[in-house]
PyMOL Python script that loads the backbone (N, CA, C, O; Angstrom):
from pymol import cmd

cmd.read_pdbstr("""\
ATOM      1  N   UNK A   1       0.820  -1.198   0.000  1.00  0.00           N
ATOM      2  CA  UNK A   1       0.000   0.000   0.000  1.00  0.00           C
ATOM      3  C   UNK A   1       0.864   1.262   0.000  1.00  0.00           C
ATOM      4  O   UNK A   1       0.493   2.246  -0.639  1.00  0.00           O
ATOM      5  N   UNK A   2       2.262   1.267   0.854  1.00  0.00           N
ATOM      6  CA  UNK A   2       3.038   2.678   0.107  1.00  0.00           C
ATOM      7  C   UNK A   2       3.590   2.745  -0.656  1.00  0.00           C
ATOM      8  O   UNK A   2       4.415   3.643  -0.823  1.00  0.00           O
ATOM      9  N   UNK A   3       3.391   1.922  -1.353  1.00  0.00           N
ATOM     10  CA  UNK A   3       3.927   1.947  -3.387  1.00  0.00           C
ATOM     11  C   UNK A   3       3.144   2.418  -3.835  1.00  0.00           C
ATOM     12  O   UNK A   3       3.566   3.051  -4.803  1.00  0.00           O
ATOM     13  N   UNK A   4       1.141   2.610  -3.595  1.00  0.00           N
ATOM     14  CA  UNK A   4       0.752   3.186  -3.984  1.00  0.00           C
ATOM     15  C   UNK A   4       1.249   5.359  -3.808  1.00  0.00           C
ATOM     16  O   UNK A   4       1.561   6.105  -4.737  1.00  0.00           O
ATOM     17  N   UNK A   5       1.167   5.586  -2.847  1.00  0.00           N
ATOM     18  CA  UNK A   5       1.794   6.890  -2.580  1.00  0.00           C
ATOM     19  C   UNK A   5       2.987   7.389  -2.610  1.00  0.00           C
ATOM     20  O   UNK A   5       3.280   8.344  -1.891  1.00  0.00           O
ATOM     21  N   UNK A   6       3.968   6.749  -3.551  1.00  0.00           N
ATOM     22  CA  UNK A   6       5.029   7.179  -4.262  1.00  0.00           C
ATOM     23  C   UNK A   6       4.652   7.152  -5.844  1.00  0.00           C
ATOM     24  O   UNK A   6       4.969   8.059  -6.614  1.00  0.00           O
ATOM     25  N   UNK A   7       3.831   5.821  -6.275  1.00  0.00           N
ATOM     26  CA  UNK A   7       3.519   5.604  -7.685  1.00  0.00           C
ATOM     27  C   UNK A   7       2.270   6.585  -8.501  1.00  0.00           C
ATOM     28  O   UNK A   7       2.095   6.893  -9.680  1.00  0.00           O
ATOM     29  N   UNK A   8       1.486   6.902  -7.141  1.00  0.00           N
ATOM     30  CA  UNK A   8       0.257   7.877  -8.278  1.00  0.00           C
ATOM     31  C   UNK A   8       1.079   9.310  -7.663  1.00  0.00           C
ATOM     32  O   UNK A   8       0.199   9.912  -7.047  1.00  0.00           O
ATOM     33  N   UNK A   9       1.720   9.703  -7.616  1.00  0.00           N
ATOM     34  CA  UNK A   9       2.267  11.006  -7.806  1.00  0.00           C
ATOM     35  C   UNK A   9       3.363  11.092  -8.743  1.00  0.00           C
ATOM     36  O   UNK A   9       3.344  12.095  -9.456  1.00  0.00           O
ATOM     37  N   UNK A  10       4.396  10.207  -8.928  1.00  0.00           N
ATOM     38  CA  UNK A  10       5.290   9.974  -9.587  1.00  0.00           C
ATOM     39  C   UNK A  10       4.307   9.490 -11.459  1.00  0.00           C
ATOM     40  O   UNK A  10       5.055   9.317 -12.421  1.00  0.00           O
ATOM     41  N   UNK A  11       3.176   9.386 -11.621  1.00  0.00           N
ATOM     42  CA  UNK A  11       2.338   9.069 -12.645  1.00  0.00           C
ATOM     43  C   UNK A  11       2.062  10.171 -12.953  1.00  0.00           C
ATOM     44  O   UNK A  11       2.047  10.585 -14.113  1.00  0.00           O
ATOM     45  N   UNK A  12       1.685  11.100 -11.509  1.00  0.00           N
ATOM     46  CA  UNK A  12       1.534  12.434 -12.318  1.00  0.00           C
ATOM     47  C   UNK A  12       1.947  13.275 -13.092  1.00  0.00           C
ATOM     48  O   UNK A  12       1.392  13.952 -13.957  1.00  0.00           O
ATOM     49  N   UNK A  13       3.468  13.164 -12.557  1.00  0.00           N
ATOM     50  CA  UNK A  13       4.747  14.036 -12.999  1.00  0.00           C
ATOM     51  C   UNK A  13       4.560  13.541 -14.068  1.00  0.00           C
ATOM     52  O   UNK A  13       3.974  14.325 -14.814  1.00  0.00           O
ATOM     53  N   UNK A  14       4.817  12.438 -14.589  1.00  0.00           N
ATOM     54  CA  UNK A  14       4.787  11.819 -15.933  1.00  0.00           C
ATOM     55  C   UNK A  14       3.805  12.389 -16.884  1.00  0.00           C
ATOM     56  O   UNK A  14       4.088  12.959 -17.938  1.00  0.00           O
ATOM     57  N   UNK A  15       2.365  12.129 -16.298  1.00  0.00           N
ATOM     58  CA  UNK A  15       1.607  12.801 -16.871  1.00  0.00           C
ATOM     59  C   UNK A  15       1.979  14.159 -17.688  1.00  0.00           C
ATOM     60  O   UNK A  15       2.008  14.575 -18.847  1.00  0.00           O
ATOM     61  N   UNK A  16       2.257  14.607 -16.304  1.00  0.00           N
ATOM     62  CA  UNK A  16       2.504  16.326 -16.937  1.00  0.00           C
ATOM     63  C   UNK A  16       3.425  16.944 -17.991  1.00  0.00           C
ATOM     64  O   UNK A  16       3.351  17.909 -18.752  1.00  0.00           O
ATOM     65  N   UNK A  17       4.637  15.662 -17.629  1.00  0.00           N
ATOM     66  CA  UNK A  17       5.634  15.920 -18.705  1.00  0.00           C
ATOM     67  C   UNK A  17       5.239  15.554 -20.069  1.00  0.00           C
ATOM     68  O   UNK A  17       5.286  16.407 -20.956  1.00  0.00           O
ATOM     69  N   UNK A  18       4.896  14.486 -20.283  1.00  0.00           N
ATOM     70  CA  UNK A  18       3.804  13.995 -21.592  1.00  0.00           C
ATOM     71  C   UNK A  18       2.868  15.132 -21.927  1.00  0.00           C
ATOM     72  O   UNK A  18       3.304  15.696 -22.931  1.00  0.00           O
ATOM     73  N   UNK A  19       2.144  15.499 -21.643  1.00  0.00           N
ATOM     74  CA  UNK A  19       1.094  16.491 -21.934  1.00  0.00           C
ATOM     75  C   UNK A  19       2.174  17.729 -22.331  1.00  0.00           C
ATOM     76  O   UNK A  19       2.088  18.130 -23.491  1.00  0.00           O
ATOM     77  N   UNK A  20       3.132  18.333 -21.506  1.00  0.00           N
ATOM     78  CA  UNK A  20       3.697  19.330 -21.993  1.00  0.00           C
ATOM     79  C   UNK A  20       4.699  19.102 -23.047  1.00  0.00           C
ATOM     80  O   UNK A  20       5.170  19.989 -23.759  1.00  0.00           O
ATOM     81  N   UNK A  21       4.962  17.981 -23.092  1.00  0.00           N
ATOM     82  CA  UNK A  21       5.961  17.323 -24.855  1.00  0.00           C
ATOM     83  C   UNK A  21       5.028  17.396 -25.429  1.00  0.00           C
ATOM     84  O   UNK A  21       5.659  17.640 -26.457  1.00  0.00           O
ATOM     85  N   UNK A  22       3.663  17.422 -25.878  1.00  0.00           N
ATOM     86  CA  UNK A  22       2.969  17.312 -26.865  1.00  0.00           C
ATOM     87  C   UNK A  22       2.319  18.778 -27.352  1.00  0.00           C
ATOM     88  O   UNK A  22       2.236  19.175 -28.515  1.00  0.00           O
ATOM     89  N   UNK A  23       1.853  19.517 -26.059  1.00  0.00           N
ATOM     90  CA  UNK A  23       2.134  20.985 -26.525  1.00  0.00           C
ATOM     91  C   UNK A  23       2.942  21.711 -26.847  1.00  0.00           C
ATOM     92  O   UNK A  23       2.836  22.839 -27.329  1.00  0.00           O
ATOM     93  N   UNK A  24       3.636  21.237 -26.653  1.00  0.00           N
ATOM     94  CA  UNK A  24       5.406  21.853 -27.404  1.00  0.00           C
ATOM     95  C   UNK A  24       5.748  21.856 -28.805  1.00  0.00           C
ATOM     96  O   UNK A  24       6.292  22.549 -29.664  1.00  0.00           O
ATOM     97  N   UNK A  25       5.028  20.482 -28.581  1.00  0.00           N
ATOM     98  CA  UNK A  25       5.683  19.686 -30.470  1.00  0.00           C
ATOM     99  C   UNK A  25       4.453  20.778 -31.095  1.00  0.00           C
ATOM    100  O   UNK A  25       4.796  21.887 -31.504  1.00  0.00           O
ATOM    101  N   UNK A  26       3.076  20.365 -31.120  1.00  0.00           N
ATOM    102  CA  UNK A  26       1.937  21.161 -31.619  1.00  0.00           C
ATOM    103  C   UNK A  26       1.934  22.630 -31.696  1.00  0.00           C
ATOM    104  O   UNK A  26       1.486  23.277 -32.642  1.00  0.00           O
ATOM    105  N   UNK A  27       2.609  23.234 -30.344  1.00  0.00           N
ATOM    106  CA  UNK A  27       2.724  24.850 -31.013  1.00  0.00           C
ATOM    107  C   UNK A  27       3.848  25.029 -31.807  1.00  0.00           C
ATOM    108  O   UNK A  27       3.881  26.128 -32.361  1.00  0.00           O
ATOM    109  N   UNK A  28       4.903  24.186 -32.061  1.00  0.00           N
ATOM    110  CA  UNK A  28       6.165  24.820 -32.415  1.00  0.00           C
ATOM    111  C   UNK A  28       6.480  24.009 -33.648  1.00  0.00           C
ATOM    112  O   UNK A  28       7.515  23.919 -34.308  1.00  0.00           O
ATOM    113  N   UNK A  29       5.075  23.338 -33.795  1.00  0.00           N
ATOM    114  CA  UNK A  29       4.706  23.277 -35.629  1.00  0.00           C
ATOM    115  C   UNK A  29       5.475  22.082 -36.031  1.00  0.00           C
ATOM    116  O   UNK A  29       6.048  22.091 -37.120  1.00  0.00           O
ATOM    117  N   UNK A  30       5.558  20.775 -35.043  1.00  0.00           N
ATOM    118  CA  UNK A  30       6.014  19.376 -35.493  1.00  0.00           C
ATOM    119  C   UNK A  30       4.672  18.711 -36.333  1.00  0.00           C
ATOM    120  O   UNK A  30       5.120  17.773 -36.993  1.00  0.00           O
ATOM    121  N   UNK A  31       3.984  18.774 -36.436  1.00  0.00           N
ATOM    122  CA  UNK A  31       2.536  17.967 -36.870  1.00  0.00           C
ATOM    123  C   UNK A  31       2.142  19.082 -37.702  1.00  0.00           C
ATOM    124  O   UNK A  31       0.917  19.157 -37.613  1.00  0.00           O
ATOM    125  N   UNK A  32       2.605  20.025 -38.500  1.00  0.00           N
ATOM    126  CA  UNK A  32       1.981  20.626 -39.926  1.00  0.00           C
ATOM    127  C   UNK A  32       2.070  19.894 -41.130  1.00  0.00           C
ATOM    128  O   UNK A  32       1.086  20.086 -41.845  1.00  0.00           O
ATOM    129  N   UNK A  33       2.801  19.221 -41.542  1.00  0.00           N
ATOM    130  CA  UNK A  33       3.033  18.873 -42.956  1.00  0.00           C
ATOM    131  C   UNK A  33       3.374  17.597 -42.716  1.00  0.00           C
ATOM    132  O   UNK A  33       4.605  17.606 -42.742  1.00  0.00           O
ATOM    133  N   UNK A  34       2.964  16.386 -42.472  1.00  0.00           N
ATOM    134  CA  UNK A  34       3.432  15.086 -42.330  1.00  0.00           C
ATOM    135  C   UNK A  34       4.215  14.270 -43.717  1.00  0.00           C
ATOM    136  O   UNK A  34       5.267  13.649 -43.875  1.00  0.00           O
ATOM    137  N   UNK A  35       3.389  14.552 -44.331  1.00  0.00           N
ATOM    138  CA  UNK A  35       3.489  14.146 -45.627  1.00  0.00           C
ATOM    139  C   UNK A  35       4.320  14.491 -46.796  1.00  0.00           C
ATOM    140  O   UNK A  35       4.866  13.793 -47.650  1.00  0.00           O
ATOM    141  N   UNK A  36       4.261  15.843 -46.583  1.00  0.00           N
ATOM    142  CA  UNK A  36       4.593  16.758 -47.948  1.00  0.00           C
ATOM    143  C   UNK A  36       6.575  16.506 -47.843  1.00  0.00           C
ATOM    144  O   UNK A  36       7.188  16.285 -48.887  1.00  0.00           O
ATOM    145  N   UNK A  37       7.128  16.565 -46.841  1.00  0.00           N
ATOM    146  CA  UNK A  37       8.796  15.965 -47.114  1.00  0.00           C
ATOM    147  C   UNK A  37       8.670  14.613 -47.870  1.00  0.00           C
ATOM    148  O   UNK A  37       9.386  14.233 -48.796  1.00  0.00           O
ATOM    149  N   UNK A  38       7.593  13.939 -47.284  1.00  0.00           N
ATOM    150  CA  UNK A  38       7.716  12.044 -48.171  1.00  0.00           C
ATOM    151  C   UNK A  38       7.252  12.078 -49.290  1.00  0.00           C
ATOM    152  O   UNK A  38       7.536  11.025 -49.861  1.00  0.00           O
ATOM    153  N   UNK A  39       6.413  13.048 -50.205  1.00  0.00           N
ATOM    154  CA  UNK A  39       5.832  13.396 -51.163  1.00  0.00           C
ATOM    155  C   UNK A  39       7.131  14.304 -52.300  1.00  0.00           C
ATOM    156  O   UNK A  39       7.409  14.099 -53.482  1.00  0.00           O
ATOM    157  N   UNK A  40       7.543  15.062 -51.556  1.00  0.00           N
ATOM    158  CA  UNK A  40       8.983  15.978 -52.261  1.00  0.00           C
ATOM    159  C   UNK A  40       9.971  15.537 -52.345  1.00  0.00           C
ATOM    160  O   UNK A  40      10.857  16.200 -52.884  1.00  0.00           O
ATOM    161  N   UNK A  41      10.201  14.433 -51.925  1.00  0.00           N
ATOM    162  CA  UNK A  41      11.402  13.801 -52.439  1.00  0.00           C
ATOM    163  C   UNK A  41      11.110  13.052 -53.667  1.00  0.00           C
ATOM    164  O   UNK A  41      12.145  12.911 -54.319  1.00  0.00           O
ATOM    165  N   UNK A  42       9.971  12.461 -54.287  1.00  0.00           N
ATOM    166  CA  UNK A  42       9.711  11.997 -55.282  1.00  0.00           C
ATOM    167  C   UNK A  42       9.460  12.895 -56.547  1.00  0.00           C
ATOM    168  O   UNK A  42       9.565  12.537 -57.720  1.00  0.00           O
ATOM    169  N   UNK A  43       9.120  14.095 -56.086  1.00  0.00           N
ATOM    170  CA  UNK A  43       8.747  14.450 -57.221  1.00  0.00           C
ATOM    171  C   UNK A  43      10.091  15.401 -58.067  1.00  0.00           C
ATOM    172  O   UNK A  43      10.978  16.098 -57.574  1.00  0.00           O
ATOM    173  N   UNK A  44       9.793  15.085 -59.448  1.00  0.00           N
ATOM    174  CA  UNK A  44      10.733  16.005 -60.481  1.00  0.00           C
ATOM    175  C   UNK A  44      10.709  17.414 -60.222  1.00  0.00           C
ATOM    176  O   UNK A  44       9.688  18.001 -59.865  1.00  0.00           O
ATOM    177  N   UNK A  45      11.861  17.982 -60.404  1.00  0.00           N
ATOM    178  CA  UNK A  45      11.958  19.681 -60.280  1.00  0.00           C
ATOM    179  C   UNK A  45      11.521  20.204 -61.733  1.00  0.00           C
ATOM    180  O   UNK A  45      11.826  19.746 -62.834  1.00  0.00           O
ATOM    181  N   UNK A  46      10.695  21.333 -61.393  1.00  0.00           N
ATOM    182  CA  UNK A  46       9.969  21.815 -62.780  1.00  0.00           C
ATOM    183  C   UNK A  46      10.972  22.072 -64.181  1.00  0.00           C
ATOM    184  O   UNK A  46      10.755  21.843 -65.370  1.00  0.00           O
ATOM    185  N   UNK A  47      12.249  22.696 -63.414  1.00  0.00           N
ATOM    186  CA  UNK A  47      13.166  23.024 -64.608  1.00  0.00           C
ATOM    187  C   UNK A  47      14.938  22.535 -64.301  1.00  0.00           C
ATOM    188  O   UNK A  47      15.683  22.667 -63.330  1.00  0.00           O
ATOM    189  N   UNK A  48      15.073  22.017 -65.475  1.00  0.00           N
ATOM    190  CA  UNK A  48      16.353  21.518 -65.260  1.00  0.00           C
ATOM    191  C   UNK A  48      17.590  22.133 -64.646  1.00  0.00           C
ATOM    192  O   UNK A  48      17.487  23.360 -64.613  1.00  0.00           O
ATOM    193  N   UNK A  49      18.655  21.705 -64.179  1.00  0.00           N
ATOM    194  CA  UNK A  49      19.669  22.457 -63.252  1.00  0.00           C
ATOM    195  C   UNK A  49      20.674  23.175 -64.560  1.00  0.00           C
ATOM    196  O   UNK A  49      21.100  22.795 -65.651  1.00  0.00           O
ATOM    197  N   UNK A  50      20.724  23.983 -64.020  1.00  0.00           N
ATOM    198  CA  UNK A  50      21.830  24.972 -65.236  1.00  0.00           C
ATOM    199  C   UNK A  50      23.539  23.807 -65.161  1.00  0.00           C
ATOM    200  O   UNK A  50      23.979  23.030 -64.313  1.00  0.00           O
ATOM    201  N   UNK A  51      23.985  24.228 -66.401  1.00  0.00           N
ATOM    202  CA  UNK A  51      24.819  23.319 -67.154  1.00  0.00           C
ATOM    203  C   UNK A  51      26.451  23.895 -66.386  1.00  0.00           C
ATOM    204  O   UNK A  51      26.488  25.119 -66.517  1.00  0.00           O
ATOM    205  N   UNK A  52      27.621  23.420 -65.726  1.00  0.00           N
ATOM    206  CA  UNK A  52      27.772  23.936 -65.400  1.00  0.00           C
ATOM    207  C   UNK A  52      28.919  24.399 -66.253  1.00  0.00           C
ATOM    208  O   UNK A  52      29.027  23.724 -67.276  1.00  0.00           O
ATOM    209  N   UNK A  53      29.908  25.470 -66.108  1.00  0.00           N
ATOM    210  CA  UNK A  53      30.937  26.676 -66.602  1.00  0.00           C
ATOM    211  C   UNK A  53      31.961  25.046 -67.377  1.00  0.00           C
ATOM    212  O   UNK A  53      32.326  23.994 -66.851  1.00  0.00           O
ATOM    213  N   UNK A  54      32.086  25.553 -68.679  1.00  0.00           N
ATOM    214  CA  UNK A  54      33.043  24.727 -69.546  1.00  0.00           C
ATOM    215  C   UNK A  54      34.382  25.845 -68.928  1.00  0.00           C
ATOM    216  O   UNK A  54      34.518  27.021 -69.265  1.00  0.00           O
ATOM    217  N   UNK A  55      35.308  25.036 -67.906  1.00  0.00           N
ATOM    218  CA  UNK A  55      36.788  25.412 -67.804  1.00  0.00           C
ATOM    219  C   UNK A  55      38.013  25.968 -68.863  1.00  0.00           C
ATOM    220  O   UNK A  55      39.040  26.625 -68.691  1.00  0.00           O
ATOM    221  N   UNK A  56      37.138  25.151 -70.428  1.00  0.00           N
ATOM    222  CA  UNK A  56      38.308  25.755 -71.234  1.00  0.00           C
ATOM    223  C   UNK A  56      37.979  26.931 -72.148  1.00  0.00           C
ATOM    224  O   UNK A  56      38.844  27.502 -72.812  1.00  0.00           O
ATOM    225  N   UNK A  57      36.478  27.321 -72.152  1.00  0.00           N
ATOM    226  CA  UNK A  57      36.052  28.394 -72.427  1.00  0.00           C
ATOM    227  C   UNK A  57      36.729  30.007 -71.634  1.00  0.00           C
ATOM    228  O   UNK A  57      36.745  30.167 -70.414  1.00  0.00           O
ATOM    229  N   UNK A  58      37.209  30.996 -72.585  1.00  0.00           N
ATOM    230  CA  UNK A  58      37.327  32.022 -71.244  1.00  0.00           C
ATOM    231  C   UNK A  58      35.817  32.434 -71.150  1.00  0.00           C
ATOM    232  O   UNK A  58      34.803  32.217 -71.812  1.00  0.00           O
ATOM    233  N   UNK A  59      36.156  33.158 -69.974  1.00  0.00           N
ATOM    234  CA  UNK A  59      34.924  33.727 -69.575  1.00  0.00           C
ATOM    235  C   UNK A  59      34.705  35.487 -69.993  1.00  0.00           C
ATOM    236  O   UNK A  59      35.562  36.290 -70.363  1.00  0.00           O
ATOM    237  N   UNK A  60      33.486  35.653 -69.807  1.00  0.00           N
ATOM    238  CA  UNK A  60      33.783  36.985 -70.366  1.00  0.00           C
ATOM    239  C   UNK A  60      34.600  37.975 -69.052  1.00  0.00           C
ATOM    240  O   UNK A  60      35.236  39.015 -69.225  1.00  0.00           O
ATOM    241  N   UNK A  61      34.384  37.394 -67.995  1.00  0.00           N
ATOM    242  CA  UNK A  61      34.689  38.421 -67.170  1.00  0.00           C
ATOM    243  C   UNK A  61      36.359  38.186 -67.188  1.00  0.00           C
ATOM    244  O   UNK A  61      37.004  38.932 -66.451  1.00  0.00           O
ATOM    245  N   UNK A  62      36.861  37.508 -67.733  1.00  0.00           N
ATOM    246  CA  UNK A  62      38.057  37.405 -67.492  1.00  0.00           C
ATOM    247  C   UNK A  62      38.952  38.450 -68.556  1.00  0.00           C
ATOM    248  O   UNK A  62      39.683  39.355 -68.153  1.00  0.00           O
ATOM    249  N   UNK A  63      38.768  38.182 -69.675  1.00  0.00           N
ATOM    250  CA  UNK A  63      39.706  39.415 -70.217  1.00  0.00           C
ATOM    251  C   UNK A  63      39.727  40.758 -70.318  1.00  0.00           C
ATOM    252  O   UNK A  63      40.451  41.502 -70.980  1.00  0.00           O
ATOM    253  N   UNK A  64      38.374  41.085 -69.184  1.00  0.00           N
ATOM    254  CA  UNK A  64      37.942  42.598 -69.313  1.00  0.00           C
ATOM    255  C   UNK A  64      38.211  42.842 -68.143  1.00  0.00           C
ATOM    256  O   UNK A  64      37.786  42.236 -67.159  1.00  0.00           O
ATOM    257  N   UNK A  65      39.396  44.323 -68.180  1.00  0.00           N
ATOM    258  CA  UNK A  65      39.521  44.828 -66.444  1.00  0.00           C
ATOM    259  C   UNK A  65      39.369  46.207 -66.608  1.00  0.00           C
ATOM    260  O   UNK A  65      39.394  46.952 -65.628  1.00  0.00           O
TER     261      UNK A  65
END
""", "prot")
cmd.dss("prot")
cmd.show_as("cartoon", "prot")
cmd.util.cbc("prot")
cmd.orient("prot")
């Protein structure tokens, strides 16, 4: 019987800490978009990635000072 009066207070704390991890996560915007990162990794980018600088080309900025 005094396991009970260490264990339902020590449940509480618990309680409380649980309840305040979950308002935490919910205001500070963990549970907005579940989906949409597992959805964006699949999908194609609208326009292709630019080509990049041919090394043996000069550039224009280079012979002009």
């Amino acid at each position: 019987m005094e396991a009970v009066y260490l264990l339902i207070p020590l449940a509480l704390v618990l309680l409380a800490l649980i309840v305040w991890a979950l308002l935490w996560a919910v205001r500070s915007g963990q549970f907005d978009d579940l989906e949409g990162p597992a959805h964006r990794i699949l999908m194609d980018e609208d326009e292709p990635p630019e080509p990049l600088p041919d090394p043996k080309q000069p550039s224009e900025k280079r012979g002009q000072s």
